[in-house]
PADODREN-183979 format. One line per field, with one value per residue (C-alpha): residue number from 1; residue in one letter; x, y, z. Coordinates in steps of 0.1 Angstrom, whole numbers. Example, Ala and Ser with C-alpha at 12.3 -4.5 7.8 and 13.67 -1.06 7.14 Angstrom:
2
nr	[1 | 2]
rest	[a | s]
X	[123 | 137]
Y	[-45 | -11]
Z	[78 | 71]
% end
This chain:
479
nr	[1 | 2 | 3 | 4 | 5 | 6 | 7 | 8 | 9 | 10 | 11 | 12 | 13 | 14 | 15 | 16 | 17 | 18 | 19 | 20 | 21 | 22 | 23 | 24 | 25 | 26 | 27 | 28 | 29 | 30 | 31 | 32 | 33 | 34 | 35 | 36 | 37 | 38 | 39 | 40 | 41 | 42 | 43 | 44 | 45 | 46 | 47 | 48 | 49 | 50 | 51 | 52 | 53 | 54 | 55 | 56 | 57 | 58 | 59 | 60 | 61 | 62 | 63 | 64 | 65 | 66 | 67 | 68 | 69 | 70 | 71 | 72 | 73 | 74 | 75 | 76 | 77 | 78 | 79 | 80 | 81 | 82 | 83 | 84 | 85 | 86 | 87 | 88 | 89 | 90 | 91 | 92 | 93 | 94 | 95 | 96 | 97 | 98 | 99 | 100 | 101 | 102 | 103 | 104 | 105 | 106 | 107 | 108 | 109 | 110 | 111 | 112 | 113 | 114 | 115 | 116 | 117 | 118 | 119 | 120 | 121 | 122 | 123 | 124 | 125 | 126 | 127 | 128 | 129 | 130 | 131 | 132 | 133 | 134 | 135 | 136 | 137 | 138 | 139 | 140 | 141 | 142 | 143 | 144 | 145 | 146 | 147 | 148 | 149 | 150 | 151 | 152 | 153 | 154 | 155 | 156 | 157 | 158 | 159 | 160 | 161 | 162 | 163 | 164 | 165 | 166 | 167 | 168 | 169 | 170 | 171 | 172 | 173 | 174 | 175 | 176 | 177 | 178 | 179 | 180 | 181 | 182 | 183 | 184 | 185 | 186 | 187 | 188 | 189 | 190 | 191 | 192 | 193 | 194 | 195 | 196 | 197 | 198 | 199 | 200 | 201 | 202 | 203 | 204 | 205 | 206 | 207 | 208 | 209 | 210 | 211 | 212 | 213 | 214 | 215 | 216 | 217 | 218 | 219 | 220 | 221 | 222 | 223 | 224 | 225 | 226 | 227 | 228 | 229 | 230 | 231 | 232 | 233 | 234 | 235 | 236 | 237 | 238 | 239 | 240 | 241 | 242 | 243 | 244 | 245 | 246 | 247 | 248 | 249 | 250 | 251 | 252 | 253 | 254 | 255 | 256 | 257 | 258 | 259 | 260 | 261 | 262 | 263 | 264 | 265 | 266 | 267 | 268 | 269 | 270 | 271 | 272 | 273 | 274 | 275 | 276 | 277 | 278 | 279 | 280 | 281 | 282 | 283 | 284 | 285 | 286 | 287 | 288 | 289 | 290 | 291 | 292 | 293 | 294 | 295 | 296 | 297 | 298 | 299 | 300 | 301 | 302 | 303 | 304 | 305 | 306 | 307 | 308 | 309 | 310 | 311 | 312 | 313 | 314 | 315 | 316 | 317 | 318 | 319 | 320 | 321 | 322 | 323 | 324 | 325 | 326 | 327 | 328 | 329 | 330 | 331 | 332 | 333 | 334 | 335 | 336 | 337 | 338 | 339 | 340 | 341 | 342 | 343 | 344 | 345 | 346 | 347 | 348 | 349 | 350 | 351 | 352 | 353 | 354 | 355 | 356 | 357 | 358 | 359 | 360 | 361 | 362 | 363 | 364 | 365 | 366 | 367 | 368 | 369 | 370 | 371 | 372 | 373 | 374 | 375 | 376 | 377 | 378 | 379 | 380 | 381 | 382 | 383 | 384 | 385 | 386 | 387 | 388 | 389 | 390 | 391 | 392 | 393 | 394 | 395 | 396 | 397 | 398 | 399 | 400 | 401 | 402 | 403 | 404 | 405 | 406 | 407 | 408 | 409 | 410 | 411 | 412 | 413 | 414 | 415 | 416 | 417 | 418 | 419 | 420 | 421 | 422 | 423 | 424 | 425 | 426 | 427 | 428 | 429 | 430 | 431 | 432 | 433 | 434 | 435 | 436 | 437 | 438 | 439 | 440 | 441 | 442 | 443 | 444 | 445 | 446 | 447 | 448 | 449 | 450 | 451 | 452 | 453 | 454 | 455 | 456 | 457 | 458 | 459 | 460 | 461 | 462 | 463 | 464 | 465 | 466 | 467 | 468 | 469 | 470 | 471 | 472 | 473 | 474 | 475 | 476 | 477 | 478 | 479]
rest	[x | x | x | x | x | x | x | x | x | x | x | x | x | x | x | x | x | x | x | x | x | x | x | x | x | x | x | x | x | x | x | x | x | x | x | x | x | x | x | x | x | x | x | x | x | x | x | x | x | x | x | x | x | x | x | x | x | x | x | x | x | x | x | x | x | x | x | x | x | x | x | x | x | x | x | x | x | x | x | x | x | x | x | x | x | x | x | x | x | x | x | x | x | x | x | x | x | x | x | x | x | x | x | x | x | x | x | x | x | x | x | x | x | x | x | x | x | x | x | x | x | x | x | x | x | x | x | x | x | x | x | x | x | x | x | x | x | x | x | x | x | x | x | x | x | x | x | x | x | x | x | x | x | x | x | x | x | x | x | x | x | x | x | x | x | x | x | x | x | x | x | x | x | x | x | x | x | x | x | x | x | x | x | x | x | x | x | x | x | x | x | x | x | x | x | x | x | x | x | x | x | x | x | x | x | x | x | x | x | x | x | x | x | x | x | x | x | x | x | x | x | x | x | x | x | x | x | x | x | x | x | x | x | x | x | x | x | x | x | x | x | x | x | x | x | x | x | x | x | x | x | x | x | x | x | x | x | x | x | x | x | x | x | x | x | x | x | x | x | x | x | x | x | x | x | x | x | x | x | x | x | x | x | x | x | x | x | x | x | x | x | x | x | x | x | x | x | x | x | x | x | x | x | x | x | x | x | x | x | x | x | x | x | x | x | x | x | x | x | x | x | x | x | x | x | x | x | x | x | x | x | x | x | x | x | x | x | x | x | x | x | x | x | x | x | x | x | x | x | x | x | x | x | x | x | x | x | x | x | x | x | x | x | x | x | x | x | x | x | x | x | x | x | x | x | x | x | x | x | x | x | x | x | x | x | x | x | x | x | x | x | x | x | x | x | x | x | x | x | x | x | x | x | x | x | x | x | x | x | x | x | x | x | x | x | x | x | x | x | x | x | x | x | x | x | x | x | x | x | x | x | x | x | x | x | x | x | x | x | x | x | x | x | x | x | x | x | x | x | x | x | x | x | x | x | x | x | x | x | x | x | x | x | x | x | x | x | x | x | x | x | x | x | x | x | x | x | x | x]
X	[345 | 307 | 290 | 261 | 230 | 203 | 175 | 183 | 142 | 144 | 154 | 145 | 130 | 161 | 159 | 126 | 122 | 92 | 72 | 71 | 98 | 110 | 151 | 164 | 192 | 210 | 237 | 265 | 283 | 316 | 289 | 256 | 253 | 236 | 201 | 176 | 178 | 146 | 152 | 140 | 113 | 126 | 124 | 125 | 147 | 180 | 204 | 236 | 255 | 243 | 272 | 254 | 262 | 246 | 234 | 223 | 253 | 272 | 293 | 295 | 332 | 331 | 307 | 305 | 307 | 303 | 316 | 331 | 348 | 376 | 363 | 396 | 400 | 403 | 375 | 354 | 370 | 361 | 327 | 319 | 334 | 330 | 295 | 286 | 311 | 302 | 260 | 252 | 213 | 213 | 243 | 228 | 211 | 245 | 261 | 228 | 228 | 264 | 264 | 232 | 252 | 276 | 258 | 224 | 207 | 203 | 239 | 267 | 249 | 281 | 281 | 319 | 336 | 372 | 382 | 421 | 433 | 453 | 461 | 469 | 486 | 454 | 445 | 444 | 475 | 494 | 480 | 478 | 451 | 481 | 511 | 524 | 558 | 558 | 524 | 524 | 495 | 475 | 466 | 461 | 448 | 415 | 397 | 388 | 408 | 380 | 354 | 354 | 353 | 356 | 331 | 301 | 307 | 306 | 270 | 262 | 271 | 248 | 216 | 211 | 224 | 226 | 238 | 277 | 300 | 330 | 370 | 399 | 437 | 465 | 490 | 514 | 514 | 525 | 560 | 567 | 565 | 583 | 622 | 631 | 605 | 585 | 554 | 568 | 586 | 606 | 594 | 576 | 600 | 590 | 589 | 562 | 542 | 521 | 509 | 501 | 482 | 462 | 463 | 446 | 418 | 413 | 404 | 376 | 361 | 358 | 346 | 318 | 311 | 306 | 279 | 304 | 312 | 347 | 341 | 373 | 413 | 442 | 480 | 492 | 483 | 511 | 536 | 564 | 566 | 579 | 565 | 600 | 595 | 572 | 540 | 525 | 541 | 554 | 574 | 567 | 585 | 562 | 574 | 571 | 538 | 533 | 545 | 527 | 495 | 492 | 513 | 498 | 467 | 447 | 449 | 443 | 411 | 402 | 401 | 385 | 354 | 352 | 344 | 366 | 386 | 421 | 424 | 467 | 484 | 464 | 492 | 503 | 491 | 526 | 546 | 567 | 533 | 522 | 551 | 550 | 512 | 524 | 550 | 526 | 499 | 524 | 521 | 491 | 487 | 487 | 462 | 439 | 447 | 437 | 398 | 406 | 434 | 438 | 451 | 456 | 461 | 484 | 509 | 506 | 470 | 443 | 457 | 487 | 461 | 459 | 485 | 471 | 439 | 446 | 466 | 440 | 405 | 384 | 404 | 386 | 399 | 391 | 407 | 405 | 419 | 423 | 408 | 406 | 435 | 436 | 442 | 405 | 421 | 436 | 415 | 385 | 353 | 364 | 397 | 378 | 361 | 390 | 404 | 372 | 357 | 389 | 393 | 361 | 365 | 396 | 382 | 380 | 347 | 349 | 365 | 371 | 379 | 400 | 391 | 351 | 355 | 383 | 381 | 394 | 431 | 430 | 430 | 436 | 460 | 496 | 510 | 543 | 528 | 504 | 483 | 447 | 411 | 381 | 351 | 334 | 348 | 334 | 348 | 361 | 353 | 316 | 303 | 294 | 294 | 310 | 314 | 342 | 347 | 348 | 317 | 305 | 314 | 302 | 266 | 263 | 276 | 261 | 229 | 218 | 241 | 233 | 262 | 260 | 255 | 277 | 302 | 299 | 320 | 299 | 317 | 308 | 305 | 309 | 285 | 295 | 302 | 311 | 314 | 337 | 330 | 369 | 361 | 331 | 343 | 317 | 307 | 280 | 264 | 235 | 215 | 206 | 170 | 176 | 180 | 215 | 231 | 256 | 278 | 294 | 324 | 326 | 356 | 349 | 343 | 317 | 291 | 298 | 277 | 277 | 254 | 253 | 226 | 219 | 199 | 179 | 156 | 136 | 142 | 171 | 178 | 194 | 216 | 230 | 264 | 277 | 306 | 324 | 298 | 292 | 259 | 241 | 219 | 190 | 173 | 145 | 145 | 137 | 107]
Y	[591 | 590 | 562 | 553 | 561 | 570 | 550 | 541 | 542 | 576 | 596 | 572 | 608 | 623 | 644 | 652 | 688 | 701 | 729 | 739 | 763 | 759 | 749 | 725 | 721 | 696 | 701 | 687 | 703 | 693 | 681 | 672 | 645 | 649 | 659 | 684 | 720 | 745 | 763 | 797 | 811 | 825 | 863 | 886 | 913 | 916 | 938 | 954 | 937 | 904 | 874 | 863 | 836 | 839 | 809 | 818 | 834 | 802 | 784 | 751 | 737 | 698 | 664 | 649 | 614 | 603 | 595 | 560 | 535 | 506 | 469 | 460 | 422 | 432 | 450 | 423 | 397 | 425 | 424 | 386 | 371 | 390 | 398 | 363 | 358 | 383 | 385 | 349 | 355 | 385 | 390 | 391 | 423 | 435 | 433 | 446 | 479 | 487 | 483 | 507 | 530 | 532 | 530 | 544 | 580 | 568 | 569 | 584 | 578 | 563 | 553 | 549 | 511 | 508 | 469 | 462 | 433 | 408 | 417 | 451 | 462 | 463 | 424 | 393 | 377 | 380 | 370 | 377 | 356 | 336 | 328 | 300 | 309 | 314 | 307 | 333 | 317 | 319 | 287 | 288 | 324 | 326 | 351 | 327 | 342 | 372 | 345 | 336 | 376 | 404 | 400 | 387 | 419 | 440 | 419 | 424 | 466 | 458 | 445 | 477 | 500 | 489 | 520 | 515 | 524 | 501 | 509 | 490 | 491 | 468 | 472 | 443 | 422 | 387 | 382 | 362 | 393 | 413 | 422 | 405 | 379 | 396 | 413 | 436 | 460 | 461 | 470 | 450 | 432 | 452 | 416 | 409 | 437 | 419 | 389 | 416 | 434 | 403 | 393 | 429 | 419 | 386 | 401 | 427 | 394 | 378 | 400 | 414 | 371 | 380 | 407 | 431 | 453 | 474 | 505 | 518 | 506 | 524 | 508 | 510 | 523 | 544 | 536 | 558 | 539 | 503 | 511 | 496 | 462 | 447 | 450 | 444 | 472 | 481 | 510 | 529 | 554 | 582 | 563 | 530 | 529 | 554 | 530 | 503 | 520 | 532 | 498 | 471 | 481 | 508 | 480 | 452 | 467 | 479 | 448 | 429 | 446 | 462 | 499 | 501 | 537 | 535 | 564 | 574 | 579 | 569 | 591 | 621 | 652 | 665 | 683 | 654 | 640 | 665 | 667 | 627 | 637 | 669 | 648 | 616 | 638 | 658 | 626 | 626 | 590 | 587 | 613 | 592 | 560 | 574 | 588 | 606 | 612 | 600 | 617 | 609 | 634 | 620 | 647 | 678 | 701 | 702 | 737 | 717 | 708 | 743 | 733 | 699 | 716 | 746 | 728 | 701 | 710 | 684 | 652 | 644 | 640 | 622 | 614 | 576 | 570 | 585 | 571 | 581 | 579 | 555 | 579 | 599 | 629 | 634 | 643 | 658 | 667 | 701 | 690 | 667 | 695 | 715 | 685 | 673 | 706 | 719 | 691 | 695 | 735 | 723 | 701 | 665 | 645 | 621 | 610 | 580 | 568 | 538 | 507 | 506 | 490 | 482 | 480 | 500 | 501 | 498 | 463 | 437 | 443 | 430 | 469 | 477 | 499 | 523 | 539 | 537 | 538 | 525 | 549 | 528 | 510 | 482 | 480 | 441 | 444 | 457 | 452 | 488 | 506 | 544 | 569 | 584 | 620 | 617 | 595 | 625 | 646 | 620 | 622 | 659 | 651 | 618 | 613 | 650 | 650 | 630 | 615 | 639 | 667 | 702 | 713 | 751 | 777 | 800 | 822 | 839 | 879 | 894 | 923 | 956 | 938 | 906 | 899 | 865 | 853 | 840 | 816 | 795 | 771 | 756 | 741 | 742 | 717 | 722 | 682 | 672 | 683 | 716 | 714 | 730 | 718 | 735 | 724 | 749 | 748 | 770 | 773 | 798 | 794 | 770 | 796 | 824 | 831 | 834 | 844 | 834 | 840 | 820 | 840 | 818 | 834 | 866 | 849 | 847 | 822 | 828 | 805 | 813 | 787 | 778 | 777 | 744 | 729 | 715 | 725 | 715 | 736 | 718 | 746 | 734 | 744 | 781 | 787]
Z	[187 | 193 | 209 | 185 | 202 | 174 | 160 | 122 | 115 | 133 | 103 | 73 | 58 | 61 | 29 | 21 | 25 | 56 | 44 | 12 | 5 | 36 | 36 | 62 | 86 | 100 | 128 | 144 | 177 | 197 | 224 | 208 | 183 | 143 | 142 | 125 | 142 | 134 | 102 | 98 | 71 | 36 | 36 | -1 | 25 | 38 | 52 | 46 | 71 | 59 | 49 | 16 | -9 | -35 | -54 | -87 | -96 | -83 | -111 | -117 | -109 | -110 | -108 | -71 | -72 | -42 | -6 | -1 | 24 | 19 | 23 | 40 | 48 | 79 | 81 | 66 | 88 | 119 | 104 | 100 | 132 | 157 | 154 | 153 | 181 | 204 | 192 | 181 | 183 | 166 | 143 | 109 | 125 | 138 | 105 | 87 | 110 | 102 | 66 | 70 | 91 | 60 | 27 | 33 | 44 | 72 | 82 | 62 | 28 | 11 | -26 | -35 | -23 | -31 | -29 | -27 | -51 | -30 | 1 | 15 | 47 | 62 | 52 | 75 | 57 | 28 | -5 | -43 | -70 | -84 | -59 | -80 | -93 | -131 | -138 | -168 | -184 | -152 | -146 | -111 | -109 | -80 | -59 | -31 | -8 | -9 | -14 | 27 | 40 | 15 | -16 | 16 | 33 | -3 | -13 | 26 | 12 | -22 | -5 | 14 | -14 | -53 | -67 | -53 | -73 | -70 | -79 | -70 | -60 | -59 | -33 | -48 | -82 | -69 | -58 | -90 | -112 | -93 | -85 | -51 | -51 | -25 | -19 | 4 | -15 | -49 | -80 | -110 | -139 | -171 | -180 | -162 | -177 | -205 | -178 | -153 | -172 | -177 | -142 | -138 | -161 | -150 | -114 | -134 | -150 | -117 | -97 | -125 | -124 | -85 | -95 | -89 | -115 | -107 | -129 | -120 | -114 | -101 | -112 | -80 | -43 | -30 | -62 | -42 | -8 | 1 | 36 | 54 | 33 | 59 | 43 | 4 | -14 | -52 | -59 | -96 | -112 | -130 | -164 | -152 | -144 | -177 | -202 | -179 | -187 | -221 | -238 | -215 | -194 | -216 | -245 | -227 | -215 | -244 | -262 | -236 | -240 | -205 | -202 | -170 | -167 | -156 | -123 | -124 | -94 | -66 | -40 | -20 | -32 | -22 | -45 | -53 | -60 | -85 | -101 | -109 | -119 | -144 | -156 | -171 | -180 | -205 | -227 | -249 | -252 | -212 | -214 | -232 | -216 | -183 | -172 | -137 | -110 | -74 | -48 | -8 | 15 | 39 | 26 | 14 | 12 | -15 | -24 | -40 | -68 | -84 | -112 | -124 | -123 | -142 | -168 | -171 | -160 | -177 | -162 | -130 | -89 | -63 | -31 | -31 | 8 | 42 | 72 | 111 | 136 | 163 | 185 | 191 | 198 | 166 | 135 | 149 | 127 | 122 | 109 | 85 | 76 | 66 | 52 | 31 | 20 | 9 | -14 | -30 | -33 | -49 | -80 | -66 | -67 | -39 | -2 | 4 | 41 | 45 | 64 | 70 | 110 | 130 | 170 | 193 | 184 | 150 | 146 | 133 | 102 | 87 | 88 | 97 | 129 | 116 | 139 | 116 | 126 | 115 | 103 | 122 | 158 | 172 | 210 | 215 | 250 | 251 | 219 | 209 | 183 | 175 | 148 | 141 | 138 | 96 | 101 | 121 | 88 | 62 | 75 | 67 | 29 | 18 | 27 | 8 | -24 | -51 | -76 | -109 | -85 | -96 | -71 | -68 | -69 | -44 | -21 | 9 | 2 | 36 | 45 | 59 | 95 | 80 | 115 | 119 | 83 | 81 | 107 | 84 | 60 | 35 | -1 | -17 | -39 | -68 | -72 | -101 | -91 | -84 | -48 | -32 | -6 | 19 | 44 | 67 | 92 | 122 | 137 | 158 | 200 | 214 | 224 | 194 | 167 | 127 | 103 | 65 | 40 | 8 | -20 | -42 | -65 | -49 | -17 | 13 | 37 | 67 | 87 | 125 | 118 | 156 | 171 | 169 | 146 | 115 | 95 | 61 | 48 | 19 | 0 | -25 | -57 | -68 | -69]
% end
């Protein structure tokens, strides 16, 4: 964690480029925070030994979509109270700067906002829009349970950025539906499966009444862990949640009207995880009941995604949740880095973190003891603010690539000395202007040295990468 110390109005002109032609370059180190670095000039030469990737020869692999954050209850409960709590004259400025923080180019430039429907582990309480037992005709179905925290923190997230794109999760249908009568654990009756697909669509017409449209739905987060039956939780087989899809959602969307796509999975992208992924996507009609596929990373590495990706290259991916640990030792920017640029090299389109601000142990939630972060922590003593080491990361992504941009397949061709080029890791990026992006990893020692040179055109730009660092690279167009 980094205590927040930057002025937002500082870097409003974050990404428009200095002299003409000129690239620019941002840098993070393990001691010094984000900030532009001096870039040096284009040059038409270069040498033998030169590390060069070359962009025009680059091939788009995939659309970016964005990078995105939870709005957790508990977050938005964080959020509300204690900022009014602990800065009564100036809260509404509080909360402003941190939803700036998140959703413009000023911070972390997010544009992805997953919403959980009903309560998840990392809620206030436990809740669902219709806990009245047997009510399959809905009667008593309401949101206002995200009425007092949730949907003012997402329109809090909307005044400073109206281009988010929203997709949600459910962690539990109500108990009702479900085997056991609980929301912690069990599985839902296929009974239940015409009134919850309803349910479902009932929370997309509500929320687009809220002015927020969801453009996206997963069946179930996590549909292979009860999570020891001690917080909201629903366990789905591969052909469960298949038939669940393609007989009761996909047509129930369908003929509402809404042009919601239905993301599958929404898991590990273990190999137990791909193989419940391979085994609904060998269906035809699942294929064209669902629009992408959602991964978490908790398990497994992006690698895993070869398969699904080589038998199915047009169906999207994003990794739709993982979040910072408690613990600030753990998860540091350059294991984001791996973490995040290997699932983009891999063929997904987004991150997205998990809860957008808890304090300073990872509170408060309703989990059965997991040890999770926020992207941002407010400390309940002082008041301040820090960014977490994939906040850190975030910043060197969002604020420069623009949703629609091409994820590239560019690779690094090592020179004759290719001197230390294993230690870099990087993507690059093409905008829908023209511009490329590149963000570079450096895992090499604090005061070592890489070079890597991106050829544009006639021209070459050369980039000394640090050691322990994190580095993004915006090259204008050719020229």
């Amino acid at each position: 964690m980094k205590k927040i110390v930057f002025a937002l109005a500082g870097i409003a002109s974050l990404v428009s480029f200095g002299e003409p032609g000129m690239a620019r370059l941002y840098r993070t180190t393990s001691t010094s925070a984000f900030r532009e670095r001096v870039a040096t000039f284009p040059s038409k030469m270069t040498g033998p030994g030169a590390n060069v990737i070359d962009l025009d020869a680059a091939k788009p692999s995939h659309d970016f979509l964005g990078l995105g954050v939870s709005f957790a209850e508990s977050s938005a409960y964080l959020w509300s109270k204690f900022a009014a709590d602990r800065f009564p004259a100036s809260h509404a400025a509080v909360q402003r700067e941190i939803m700036e923080l998140l959703w413009t180019e000023k911070g972390a430039g997010l544009s992805i906002g997953r919403i959980h429907i009903g309560a998840s582990d990392y809620s206030m309480h436990l809740y669902t829009y219709d806990d009245t037992p047997g009510d399959t005709e809905l009667k008593h179905f309401s949101i206002d349970d995200d009425r007092r925290f949730v949907l003012p923190a997402i329109r809090a997230a909307q005044a400073v950025n109206k281009d988010i794109y929203f997709f949600a999760s459910p962690w539990s249908p109500p108990a009702w539906m479900k085997s056991g009568g609980t929301l912690c654990g069990g599985r839902l009756n296929p009974s239940s499966y015409p009134v919850y697909a309803q349910y479902l669509l009932r929370f997309l017409k509500s929320y687009a009444d809220e002015g927020v449209p969801v453009s996206a739905l997963t069946v179930q987060n996590e549909p292979e862990t009860e999570q020891a039956k001690n917080s909201p939780t629903c366990l789905w087989s591969a052909d469960e949640s298949a038939e669940f899809t393609t007989g009761f959602l996909a047509p129930a969307i369908k003929a509402s009207g809404l042009n919601t796509q239905i993301w599958a999975y929404d898991h590990n992208f273990s190999d137990k995880g791909v193989e419940y992924v391979m085994k609904q996507l060998a269906d035809p009609a699942f294929r064209d009941s669902v629009s992408a596929l959602a991964w978490h990373p908790y398990v497994g590495s992006p690698t895993n995604l070869a398969p699904v990706r080589a038998a199915y290259p047009a169906m999207p991916m994003y990794v739709t949740e993982m979040g910072p640990h408690v613990d600030r030792t753990k998860r540091d920017m350059l294991w984001w880095s791996d973490l995040v640029l290997g699932a983009f090299n891999e063929g997904c389109g987004a991150f997205v973190s998990w809860c957008f601000l808890l304090d300073e142990d990872g509170q408060p939630n309703i989990t059965p003891g997991f040890g999770c972060g926020g992207l941002l922590e407010i400390d309940s003593r002082t008041g301040e603010l820090y960014e977490s080491s994939q906040f850190r990361l975030f910043r060197h992504i969002g604020p420069f690539v623009k949703r629609g941009a091409k994820v590239l397949k560019a690779p690094i061709v090592p020179g004759e000395a290719s001197k230390g080029v294993e230690d870099v890791k990087h993507v690059v990026f093409r905008n829908p202007d023209g511009s490329h992006v590149a963000v570079l990893a450096c895992r090499a020692g604090k005061f070592d040295r890489r070079q890597v040179q991106f050829k544009l055109g006639d021209y070459y730009y050369s980039v000394q990468v640090l050691g322990e660092s994190v580095t993004t690279v915006l090259i204008p167009p050719s020229r």
